[in-house]
Every structure is written in structure tokens, then in C-alpha cells.
N, C-alpha and C positions, 0 to 999 in steps of 0.2 A: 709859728710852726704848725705842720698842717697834717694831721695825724689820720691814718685809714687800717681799718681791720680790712683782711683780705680770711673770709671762712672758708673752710670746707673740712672734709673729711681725708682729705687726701693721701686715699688707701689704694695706688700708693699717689703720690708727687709725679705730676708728668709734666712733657714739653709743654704743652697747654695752660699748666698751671704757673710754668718754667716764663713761659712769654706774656702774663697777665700780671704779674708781679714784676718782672721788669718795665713794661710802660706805666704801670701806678708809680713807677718810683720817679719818674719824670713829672708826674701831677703832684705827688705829696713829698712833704718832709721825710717820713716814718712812716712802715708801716709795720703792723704787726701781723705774721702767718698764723692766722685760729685755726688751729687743729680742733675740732667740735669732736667731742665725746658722745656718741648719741648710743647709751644703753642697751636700745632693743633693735638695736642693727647689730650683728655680730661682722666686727672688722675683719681683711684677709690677713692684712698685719699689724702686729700691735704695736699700740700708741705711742711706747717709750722707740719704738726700730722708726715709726715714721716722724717724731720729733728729731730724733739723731740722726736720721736722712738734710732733712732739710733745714737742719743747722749746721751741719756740714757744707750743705750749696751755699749758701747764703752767710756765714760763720765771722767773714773778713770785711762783709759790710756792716758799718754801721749805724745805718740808718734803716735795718730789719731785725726785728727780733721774733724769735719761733716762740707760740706758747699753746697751751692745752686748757680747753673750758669746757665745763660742763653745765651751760647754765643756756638762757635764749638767747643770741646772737646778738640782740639790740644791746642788753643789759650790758654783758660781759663789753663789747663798743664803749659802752657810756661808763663804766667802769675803768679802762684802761686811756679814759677822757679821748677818744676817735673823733675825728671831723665827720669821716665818714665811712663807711664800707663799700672796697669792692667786688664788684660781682663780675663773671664771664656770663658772655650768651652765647652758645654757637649755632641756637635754631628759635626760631618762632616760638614754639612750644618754649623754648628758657625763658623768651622774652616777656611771657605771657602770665607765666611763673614769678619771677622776680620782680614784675611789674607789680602785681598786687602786694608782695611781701616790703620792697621797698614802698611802698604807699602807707602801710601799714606801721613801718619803723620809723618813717619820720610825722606819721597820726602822734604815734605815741610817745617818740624822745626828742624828732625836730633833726634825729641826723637824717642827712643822704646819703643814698645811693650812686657811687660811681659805676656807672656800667660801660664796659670794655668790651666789642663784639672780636673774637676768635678770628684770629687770622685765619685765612684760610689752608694753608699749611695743617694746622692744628684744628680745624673746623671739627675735624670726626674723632681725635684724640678723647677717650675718657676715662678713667680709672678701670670703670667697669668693664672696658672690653684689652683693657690691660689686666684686670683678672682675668676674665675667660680664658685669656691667651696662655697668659702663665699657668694657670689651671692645667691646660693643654699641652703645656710643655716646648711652649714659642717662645722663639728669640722677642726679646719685647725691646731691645736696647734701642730702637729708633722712636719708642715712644716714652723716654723716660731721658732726664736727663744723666750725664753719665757721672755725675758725681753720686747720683743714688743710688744705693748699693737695695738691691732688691733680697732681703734676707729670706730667710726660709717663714711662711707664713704661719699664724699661729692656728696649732689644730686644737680639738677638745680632747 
């Protein structure tokens, strides 16, 4: 069995994210969605609305399970025994990125790096400019899958 974390923040879950875990699931047995907790980033929505998002899409498969870490990407992997992680690219610039970080994870635990490049459909798709939009009070439903319910974001 052939086990792969798939990281991110995914504040929120979009089609990009929607098409990147479905062709991982044709490489691996299992994968698991890491929802990464990262502190001193302040999310648009909170953690428990984007777990129950995307355990809802994914709920009746199972060979995915949704979980939540707060630790470094490699560890929480080698923890939860991963073959490997994967990653999306949809520019240079990610390639460039993830190329060193991947270098780096398997310097130090020996896993790899699946890297999956963006269709192009979804090339420009990213969380962040599905906040901006929502911010702004935009239909976002063409960049989001429709099983995720986009809840009201959390304020201070």
C-alpha cells in the first residue's frame, strides 16, 4: 500500500485542489488531505469549517482521510507512515519553490515528492484570490467545488 500526504492550508478547498487529489488517487493507495495549522498566518476560515468542508467532498471515499497538523510537513508524513507528499505547481516560481523543499524532505526522512503540474483549466485557480473575491462579495462558485459550503469566515 502506497501511502501520500497531500499539504496545504486550504483556506478554502478549491477546484485546483479538487483535480490534484483526484489524479494522486490513481498513483497511491491512500492519501491523506493535511490541513497545516500554521499560527502566525491568520486563516479566512477556521479549521474545524475547512475540515468539515472537505470531509464532506471526499467522506464516501475510502481510500482519503482529512486530518489537521500542527507540526513540519516532513514529520507529521513520517508520522502518519506516507510514501510520499504531494505537491501542485501551477508556475515556475512553485516549481522553484517546492523543488528545494522537496530536496530538503527527502535530505532528511528519504520520503518523496509527487509533484503534479495544474491543469490548465485550474492553472490560475488559488485560495488566495478566492479570498480576495469573496472579500469583495464575488460569486466564487466556479472556483470551488460545489460540495463546499463556503461558511461565513472567521472575524476577530
Amino acid at each position: 500500500m502506497k501511502r501520500a500526504i497531500f499539504p496545504g492550508t486550504f483556506d478554502p478547498f478549491t477546484i485546483g485542489h479538487q483535480s490534484l487529489v483526484d489524479r494522486a488517487l490513481r498513483l497511491v493507495d491512500e492519501l491523506v488531505i493535511s490541513v497545516g495549522v500554521n499560527r502566525d498566518k491568520k486563516s479566512f476560515f477556521p479549521l474545524e469549517k475547512r475540515l468539515e468542508s472537505i470531509r464532506r467532498l471526499y467522506g464516501r471515499n475510502p481510500n482519503v482521510q482529512v486530518m489537521a497538523y500542527d507540526s513540519p510537513t516532513v514529520d507529521f508524513a513520517r508520522n502518519v507512515n506516507a510514501d510520499f507528499i504531494v505537491r501542485g505547481i501551477r508556475t515556475v516560481n512553485d516549481f522553484e519553490y517546492e523543488k528545494n523543499i522537496a530536496d530538503v524532505n527527502r535530505k532528511l526522512t528519504g520520503i518523496d515528492t509527487l509533484v503534479l503540474f495544474a491543469e490548465p483549466e485550474c492553472a490560475f485557480v488559488s485560495s488566495s484570490i478566492v479570498r480576495e473575491l469573496l472579500s469583495c462579495g464575488k460569486d466564487v462558485s466556479a472556483f470551488v467545488p460545489k460540495e463546499i459550503q463556503l461558511y461565513e469566515h472567521h472575524e476577530d
